[in-house]
N, C-alpha and C positions, 0 to 999 in steps of 0.2 A: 504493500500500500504506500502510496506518493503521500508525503508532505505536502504543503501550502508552499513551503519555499523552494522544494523542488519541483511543482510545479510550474512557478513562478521562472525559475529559473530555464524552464523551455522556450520560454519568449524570444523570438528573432530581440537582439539587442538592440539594434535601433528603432526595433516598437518601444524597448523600455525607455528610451534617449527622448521618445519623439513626445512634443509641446505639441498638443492638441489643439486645432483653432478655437479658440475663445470668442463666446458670442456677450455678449452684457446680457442678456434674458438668461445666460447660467446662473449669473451673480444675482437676479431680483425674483425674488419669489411672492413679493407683495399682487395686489391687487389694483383694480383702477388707475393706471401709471400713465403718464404722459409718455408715449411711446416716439424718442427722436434719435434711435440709435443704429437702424439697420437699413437708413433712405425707403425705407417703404412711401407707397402712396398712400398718403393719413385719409383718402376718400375709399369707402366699400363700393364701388361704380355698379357693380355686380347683384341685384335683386337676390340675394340668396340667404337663407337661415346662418349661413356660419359668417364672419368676417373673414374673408379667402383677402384680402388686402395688407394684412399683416403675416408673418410668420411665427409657422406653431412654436412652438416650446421645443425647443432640442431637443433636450432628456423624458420628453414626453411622462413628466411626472404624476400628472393627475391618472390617466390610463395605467401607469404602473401600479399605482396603488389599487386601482379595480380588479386588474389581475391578482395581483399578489392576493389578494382577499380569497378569491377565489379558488385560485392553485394551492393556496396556505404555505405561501415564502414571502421571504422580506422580499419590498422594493428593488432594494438594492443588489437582488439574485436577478434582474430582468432584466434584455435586452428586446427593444424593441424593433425589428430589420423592415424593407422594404421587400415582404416575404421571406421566406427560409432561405432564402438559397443566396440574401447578405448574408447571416449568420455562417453559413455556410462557407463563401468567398473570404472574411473577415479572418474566421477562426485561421482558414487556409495561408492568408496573410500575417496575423498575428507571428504562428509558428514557424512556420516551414520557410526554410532558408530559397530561394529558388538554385537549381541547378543544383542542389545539395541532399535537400533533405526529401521524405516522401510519407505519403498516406494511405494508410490499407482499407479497402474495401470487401466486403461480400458477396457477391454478384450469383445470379443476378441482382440487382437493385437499383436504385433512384439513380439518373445519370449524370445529373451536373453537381457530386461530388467530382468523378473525374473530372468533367466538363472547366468546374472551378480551378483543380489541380493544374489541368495543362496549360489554361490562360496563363497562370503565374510558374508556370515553367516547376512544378513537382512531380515528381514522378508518381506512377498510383502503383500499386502493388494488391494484384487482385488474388483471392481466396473463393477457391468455391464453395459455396454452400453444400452441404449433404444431398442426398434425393429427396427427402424429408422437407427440405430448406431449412436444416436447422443448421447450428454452426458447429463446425469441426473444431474445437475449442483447441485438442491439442495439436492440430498442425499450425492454425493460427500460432498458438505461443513457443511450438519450437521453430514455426519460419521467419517470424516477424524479423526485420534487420533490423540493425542498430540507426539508420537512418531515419527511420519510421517516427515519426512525430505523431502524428493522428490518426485513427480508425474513423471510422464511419460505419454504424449500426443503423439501419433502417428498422424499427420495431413500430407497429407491423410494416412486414417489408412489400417495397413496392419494387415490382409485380407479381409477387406471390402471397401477399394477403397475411400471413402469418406472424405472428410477435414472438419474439424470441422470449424463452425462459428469465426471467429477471436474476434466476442464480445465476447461469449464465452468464448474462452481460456482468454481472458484479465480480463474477469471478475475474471477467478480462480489465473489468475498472481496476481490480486491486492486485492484478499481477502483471499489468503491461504497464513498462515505464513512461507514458505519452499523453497524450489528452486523448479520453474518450467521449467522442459525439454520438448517442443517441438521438436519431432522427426519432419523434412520434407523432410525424403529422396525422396520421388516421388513428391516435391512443384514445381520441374520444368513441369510439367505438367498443371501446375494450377497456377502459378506465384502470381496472386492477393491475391492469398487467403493467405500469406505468414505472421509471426508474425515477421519478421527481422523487419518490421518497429516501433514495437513495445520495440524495443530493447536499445536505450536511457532511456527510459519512466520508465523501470522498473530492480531494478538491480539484481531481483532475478529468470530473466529469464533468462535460454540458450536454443537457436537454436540449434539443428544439422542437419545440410546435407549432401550429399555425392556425388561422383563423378562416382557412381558403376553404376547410374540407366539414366536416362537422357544425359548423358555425356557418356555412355557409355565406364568407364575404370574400370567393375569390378575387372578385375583380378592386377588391379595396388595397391588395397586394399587404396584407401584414402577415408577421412570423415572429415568433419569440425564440429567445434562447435563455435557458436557464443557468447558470452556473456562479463558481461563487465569484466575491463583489470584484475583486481583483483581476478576474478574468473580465469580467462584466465591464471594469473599468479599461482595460485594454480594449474593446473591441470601440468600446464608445471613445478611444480617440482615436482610430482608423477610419472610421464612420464618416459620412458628410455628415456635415452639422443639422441639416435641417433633412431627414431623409422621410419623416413621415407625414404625410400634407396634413391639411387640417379636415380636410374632407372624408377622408379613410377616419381619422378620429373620431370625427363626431359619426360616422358609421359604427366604428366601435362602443362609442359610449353606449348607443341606440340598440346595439347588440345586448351589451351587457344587460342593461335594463330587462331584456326580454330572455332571457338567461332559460330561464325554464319552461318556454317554451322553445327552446333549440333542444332542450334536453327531450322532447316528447319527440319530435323530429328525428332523434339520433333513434330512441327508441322503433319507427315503425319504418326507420330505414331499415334497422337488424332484424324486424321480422321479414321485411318486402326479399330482405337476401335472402334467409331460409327459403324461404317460399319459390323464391327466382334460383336457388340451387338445385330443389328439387326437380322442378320444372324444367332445368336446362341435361339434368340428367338423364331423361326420359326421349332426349333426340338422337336419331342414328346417327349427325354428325359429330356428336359428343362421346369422347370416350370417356372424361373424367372431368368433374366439378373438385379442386383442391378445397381443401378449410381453409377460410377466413377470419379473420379477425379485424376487418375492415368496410369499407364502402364498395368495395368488387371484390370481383369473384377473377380467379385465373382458372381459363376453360383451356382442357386439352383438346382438338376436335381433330379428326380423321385427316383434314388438309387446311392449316392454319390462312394460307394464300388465297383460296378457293374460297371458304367459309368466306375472309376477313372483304374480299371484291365484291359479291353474293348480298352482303349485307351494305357495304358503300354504295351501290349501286342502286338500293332500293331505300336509302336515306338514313342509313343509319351507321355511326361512327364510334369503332370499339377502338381499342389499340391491339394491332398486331407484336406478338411478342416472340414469334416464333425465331427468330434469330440469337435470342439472349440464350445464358450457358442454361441447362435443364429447361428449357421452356419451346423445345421441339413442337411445333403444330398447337401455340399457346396461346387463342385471346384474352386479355386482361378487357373484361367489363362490367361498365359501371353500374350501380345500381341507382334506376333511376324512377322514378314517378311511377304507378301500377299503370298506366295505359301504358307508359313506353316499354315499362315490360313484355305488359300484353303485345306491343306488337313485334317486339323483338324476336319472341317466340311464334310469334305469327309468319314472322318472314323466315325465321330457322328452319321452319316446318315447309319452307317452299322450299329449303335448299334442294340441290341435284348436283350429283360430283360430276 
């Protein structure tokens, strides 16, 4: 198990050197202020409920606090990105040296971890999942190089649905010397299986979550990362200053407010899957529905190409996945509304190889 300071101590050194742009709205946290600091335009020209004429809040302080309430961590464990996939970019920058150092993944899974990697010139170091999709714990910990700074955990993993055992990942938190990323953007689907509680315990873990999937505010682009305040403080000087609009926020707040009724949503999304897994099992061009623990399903079917045209063609858009490792003739889909089910199955039932 990592120290705080050895943690700490994995930081590209000139993240720990670097003087973070400084806004004045870090330093005032009052109220009603005469705002003459950032050349804005002092008029709101724009008919709209929020003031889009000034700029938000940096450290997006009031939304941290709504979170925190809710996830049950300090403030000061949050990061707020422009989706997951800054948390992502950031973490990648914070650590890894370019041309030096590298991050290990599980594959198949989410693609712009590499994506992030290769921009900033890391190299990615792929692991494949079992047939299970579960993780091969001990090739991972006797293959890992020494160069390795960051994993990346997708729980549940995207495209195969499945949440990894939380012994599991704690085992790799507390015997890999690096930062570990647990991705849980689909955790609200599966709440228990969750490694935030894990997140005192050990200071070389970050959480990421999002608000695109469950909560249903894709197009708002927000994502959190969890970890502790020192990392949290790293990533928040690598950041742009102003990365979350004010429009996405007050989306968020409006979220939060209605909190329990997303939680009834998550709920008859998890039945609508049962039900759309049975369903999808019952086709000849299905050979195998996997378990989930998420908002889709990965379908095995007789001819991934075929199927995945078949259905484009008649207006309906899954993801082909048959290219990725173990996902031979794989569509990953989503679960969506009961008509689009119904017609999903509708048109499955037209297929013809």
């Amino acid at each position: 198990m990592m120290t705080l300071s050895e943690t700490l101590e994995l930081l590209r050194p000139n993240i720990v050197r670097l003087k973070p742009y400084s806004s004045a709205r870090n330093e005032f946290t009052g109220g009603n202020a005469i705002l003459l600091d950032a050349n804005e335009n002092p008029y709101n020209l724009l008919n709209y409920d929020i003031t889009v004429n000034r700029y938000p809040d940096p450290m997006q302080r009031e939304a941290k606090l709504k979170i925190a309430k809710i996830k049950k961590v300090a403030p000061e464990q949050i990061f707020l990105g422009n989706g997951s996939d800054e948390a992502v970019d950031l973490i990648i920058r914070c650590f890894c040296e370019p041309s030096t150092d590298s991050i290990a993944i599980f594959s198949p899974t989410y693609g712009m971890y590499s994506v992030c990697a290769e921009v900033n010139n890391v190299q990615v170091n792929e692991f494949i999942l079992n047939n299970d999709f579960s993780i091969n714990l001990g090739q991972f910990l006797n293959g890992i190089s020494s160069g390795t700074k960051v994993v990346f955990i997708c729980s549940p993993n995207n495209p195969t649905g499945n949440a990894q055992p939380v012994e599991t990942i704690e085992q790799i938190v507390s015997k890999f010397r690096g930062i570990v990323v647990v991705d849980e953007a689909y955790i609200d689907f599966c709440p228990e299986k969750t490694t935030l509680k894990l997140l005192n315990q050990y200071p070389n873990l970050v959480v990421l979550q999002t608000f695109s999937k469950a909560w249903a505010m894709a197009g708002a682009r927000l994502g959190i990362a969890f970890a502790n305040p020192e990392i949290i403080a790293s990533l928040n000087k690598v950041k742009f200053p102003y990365n979350i609009g004010l429009p996405s926020l007050s989306v968020l707040f409006r979220a939060i407010e209605q909190y329990s009724n997303t939680k009834l949503f998550i709920s008859q999304i998890i039945s609508e899957r049962e039900l759309l897994r049975l369903r999808l099992q019952q086709l000849s061009c299905v050979e195998m529905v996997y378990p989930s623990d998420s908002n889709f399903l990965l379908v095995k079917t007789t001819d991934a190409n075929s199927v995945y045209n078949h259905l484009l063609n008649n207006g309906i858009v899954v993801r082909n996945r048959t290219n990725e490792p173990l996902c031979k003739n794989c569509l990953r889909i989503t679960v969506g509304k009961p008509y689009e089910n119904n017609k999903l199955i509708q048109i499955l039932n037209m297929y013809r190889p």
